[in-house]
N, C-alpha and C positions, 0 to 999 in steps of 0.2 A: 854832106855825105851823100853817097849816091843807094840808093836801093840795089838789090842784086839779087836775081832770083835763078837760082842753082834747079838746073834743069838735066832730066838726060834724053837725048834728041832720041836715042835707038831704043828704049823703053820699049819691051816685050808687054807690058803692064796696060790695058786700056785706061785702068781705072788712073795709075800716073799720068799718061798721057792725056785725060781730060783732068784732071786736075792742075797740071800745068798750063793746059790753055783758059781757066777758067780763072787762075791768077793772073796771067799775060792779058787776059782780054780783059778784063776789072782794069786794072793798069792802064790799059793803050785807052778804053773808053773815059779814065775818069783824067786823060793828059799827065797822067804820074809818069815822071820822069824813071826809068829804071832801066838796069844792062842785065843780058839774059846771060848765066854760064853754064855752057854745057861741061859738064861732068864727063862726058863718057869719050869727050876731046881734047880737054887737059888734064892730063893726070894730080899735077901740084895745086892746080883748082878742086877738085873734087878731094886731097886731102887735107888741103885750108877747110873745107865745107865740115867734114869729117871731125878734126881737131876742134871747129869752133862750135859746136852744137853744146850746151850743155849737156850734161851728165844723164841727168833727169829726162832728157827730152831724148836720148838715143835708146834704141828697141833691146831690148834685153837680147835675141840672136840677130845677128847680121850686121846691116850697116842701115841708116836711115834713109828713105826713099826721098826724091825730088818730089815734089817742088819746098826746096829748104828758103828761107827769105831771110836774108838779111839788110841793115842799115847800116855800111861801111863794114866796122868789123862787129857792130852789135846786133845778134842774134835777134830776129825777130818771132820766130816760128815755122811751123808746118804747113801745111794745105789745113789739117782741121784747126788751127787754130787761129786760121787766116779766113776761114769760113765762121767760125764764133763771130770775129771781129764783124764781118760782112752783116753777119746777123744782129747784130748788136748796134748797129751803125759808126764803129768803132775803128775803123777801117786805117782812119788818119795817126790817131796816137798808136795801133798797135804797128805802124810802119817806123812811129818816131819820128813823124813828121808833123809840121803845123798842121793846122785843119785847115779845109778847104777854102780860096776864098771864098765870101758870103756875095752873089750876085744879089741886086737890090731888088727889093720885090716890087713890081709894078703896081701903082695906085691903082685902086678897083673905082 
């Protein structure tokens, strides 16, 4: 399964648009494989994004904001809950991915 991080390139939003690059740059820095989609340039993308969000996880008015992550078609989370993960070092299971390999530790 590939990762998918649902983005919208023209975000009026600062706080969106650093939140999106603070998911893409974790990603690109830690060599996690993943495809960015912009929402705000395919229509039938951004309501796959829409439809697939649990219940629970969309905002009481409107529509839920980028950066959405998913693993194929299983919903991973939001920017805060991909910041929990960050903070937790949780980073690999909340993507639904193996964990990291383990590089060997040099004998001291």
């Amino acid at each position: 399964m590939v990762i998918r991080v649902y983005i919208a390139s023209s975000s009026g939003s600062l706080a969106v648009k650093k939140n999106q690059q603070a998911v893409v740059g974790f990603l690109e820095a830690n060599r996690i494989s993943f495809e960015e989609v912009d929402i705000t340039m395919q229509e039938e993308q951004r309501l796959w994004m829409y439809q697939n969000i649990p219940a629970e996880k969309r905002p009481e008015k409107g529509n839920p904001l980028p950066p959405q992550i998913f693993n194929g078609a299983d919903y991973c989370g939001d920017y805060e809950d991909f910041f929990q993960s960050k903070e937790t070092n949780t980073v690999f299971s909340f993507l639904r991915l193996n964990s990291k390999p383990s590089v060997k530790d040099s004998e001291s």
